[in-house]
C-alpha positions in Angstrom: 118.8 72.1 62.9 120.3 75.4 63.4 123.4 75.8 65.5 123.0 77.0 69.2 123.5 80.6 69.8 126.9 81.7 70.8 128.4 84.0 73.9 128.6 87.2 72.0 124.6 86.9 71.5 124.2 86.5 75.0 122.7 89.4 77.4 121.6 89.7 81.2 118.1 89.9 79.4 118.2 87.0 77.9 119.9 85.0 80.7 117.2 85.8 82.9 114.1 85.1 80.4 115.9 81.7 80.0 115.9 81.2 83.4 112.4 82.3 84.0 111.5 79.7 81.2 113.6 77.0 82.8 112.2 77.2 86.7 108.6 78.0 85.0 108.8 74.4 83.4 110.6 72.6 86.0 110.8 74.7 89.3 113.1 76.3 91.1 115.4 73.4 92.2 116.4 72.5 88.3 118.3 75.9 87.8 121.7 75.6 87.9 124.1 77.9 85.7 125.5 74.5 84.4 122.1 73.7 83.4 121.3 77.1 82.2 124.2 77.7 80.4 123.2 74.2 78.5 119.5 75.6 77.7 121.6 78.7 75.9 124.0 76.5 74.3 127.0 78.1 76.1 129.1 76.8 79.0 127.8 77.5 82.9 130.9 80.1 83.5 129.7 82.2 80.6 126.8 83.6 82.6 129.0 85.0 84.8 129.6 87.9 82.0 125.9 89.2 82.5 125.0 88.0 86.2 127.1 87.9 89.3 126.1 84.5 91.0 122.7 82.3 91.2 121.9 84.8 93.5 121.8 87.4 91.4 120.5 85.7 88.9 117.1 85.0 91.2 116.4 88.5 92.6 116.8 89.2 88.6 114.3 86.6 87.4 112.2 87.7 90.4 111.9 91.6 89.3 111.3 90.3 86.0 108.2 88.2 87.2 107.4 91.5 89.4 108.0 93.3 85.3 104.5 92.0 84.6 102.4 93.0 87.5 98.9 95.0 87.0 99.5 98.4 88.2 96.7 100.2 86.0 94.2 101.0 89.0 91.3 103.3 88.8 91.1 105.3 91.9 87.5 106.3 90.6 86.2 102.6 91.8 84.4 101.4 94.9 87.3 100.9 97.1 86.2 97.6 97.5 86.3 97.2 94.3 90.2 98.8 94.0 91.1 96.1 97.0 89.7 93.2 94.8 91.4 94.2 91.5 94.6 94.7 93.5 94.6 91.5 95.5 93.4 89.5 91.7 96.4 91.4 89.9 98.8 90.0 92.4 97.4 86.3 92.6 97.4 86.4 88.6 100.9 86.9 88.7 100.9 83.4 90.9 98.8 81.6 88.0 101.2 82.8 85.4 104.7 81.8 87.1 103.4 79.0 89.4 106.9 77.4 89.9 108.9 80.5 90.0 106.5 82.7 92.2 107.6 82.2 95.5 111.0 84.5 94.4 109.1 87.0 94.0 109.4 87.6 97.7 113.6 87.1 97.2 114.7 90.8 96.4 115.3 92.9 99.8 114.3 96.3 98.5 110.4 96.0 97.0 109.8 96.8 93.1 108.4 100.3 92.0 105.6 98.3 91.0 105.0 96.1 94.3 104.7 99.8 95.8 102.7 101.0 94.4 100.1 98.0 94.5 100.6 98.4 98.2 99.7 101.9 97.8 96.7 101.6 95.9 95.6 99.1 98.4 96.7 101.1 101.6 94.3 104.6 99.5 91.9 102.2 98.7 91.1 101.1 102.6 91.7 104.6 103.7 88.9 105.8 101.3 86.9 103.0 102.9 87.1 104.6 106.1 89.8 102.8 107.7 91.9 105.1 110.1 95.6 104.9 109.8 95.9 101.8 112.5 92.4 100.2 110.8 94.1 100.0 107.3 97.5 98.7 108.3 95.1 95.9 109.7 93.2 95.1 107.0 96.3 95.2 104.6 98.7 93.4 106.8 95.6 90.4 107.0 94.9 90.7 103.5 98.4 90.1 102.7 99.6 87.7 104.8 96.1 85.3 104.4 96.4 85.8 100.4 100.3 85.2 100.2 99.9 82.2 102.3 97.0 80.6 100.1 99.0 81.8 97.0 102.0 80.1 97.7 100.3 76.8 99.8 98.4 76.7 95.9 101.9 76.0 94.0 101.4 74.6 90.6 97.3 73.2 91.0 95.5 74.9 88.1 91.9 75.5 88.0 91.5 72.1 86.4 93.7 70.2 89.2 91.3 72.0 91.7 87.9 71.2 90.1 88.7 67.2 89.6 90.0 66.5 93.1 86.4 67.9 93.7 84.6 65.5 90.8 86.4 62.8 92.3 85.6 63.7 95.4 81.8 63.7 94.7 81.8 60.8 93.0 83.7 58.6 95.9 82.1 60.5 99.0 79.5 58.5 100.8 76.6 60.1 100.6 74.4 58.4 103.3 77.4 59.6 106.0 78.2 62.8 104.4 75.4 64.6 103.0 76.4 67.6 103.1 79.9 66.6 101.6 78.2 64.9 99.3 76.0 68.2 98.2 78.0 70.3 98.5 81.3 69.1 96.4 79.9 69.1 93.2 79.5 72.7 94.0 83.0 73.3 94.5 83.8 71.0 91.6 82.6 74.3 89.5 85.1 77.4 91.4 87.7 79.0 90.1 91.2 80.3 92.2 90.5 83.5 91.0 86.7 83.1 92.4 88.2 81.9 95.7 90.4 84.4 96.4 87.8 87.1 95.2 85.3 85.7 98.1 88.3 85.5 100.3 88.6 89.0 100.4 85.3 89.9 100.4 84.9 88.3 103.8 88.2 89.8 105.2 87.2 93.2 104.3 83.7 92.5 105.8 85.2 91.1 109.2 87.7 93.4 109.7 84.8 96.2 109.3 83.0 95.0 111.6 85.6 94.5 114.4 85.1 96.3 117.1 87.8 98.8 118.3 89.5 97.7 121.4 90.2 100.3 124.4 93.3 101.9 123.7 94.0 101.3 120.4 95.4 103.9 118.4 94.8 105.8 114.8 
């Protein structure tokens, strides 16, 4: 068994990929820099070295969940298209870290790469034909719908989703709930990344087809 790495091999880096991988396994509540400091084989107080407090230590794990975000966007695309690949690259990030995700939304200044998925989003509805008052709309709904079914998903995979709808199926009554009944196998088949595709989809179609109230502005 090889021994456990010692303080001088220690860096913020690797602090805060160890405390990704702690809170990714066991959530957000089982970080401590006691328990931390265990996981790197050094005591709690020898953190201190590389981050100033917990605090600090979560806004850091939080940019480096926000490290891996999808910001390769192709302004050629249907902007429909441009808001679906923006809305899926930020709900993958949820169905990487499902534990830890909810700090992305810790650090009080947003990540280079946060704004510029806002950006693409914000060009994408203005190339839609949104006017400046239209688009703040649609991305104000967009986000606060998605971030709300993003973080009410927590850890549920695809699998966790599909069996509570086998089971479902299979224990419905039928002869009270037909429609339950046909319908459930149905959803027993989606994916998160299909539901929050379709999601969208109807968003951007409602919001279209708003009509303008007197007064408004843009």
């Amino acid at each position: 068994m090889s021994p456990p790495p010692r303080k001088r091999n220690l860096s913020r880096k690797r602090v805060v990929d160890a405390a990704l991988e702690l809170i990714d396994r066991e959530g957000i509540d089982a970080l401590s820099m006691r328990r931390l400091g265990r996981e790197l084989g050094v005591e709690g107080m020898a953190l201190y070295t590389h981050v100033r407090h917990k605090s600090d230590l979560l806004d850091a794990v939080a940019e480096r969940i926000l490290e891996e975000l999808d910001t390769d966007f192709d302004r050629t695309a249907p902007w429909q298209d441009r808001v679906r690949r923006g809305t899926v690259a930020w709900a993958e990030l949820q169905a990487r870290h499902p534990r830890s995700f909810p700090l992305v939304y810790r650090p009080e200044h947003a990540s280079h790469a946060v704004t510029r998925l806002t950006e693409e989003l914000m060009d994408a509805l203005r190339t839609g034909g949104f006017d400046e008052r239209g688009a703040a709309l649609a991305y104000q709904t967009i986000v606060v719908l998605v971030d709300g079914a993003l973080l009410g998903r927590g850890p549920t995979t695809d699998s966790d989703l599909q069996k509570a709808w086998r089971r479902a199926a299979q224990t419905v009554d039928a002869q009270q709930y037909p429609r339950f009944a046909e319908v459930a196998p149905q959803a027993a088949t989606l994916t998160w990344r299909e539901i929050i595709e379709s999601g969208v989809d109807v968003l951007l179609r409602g919001l279209r087809a708003t009509p303008r109230r007197p007064g408004s502005r843009g």
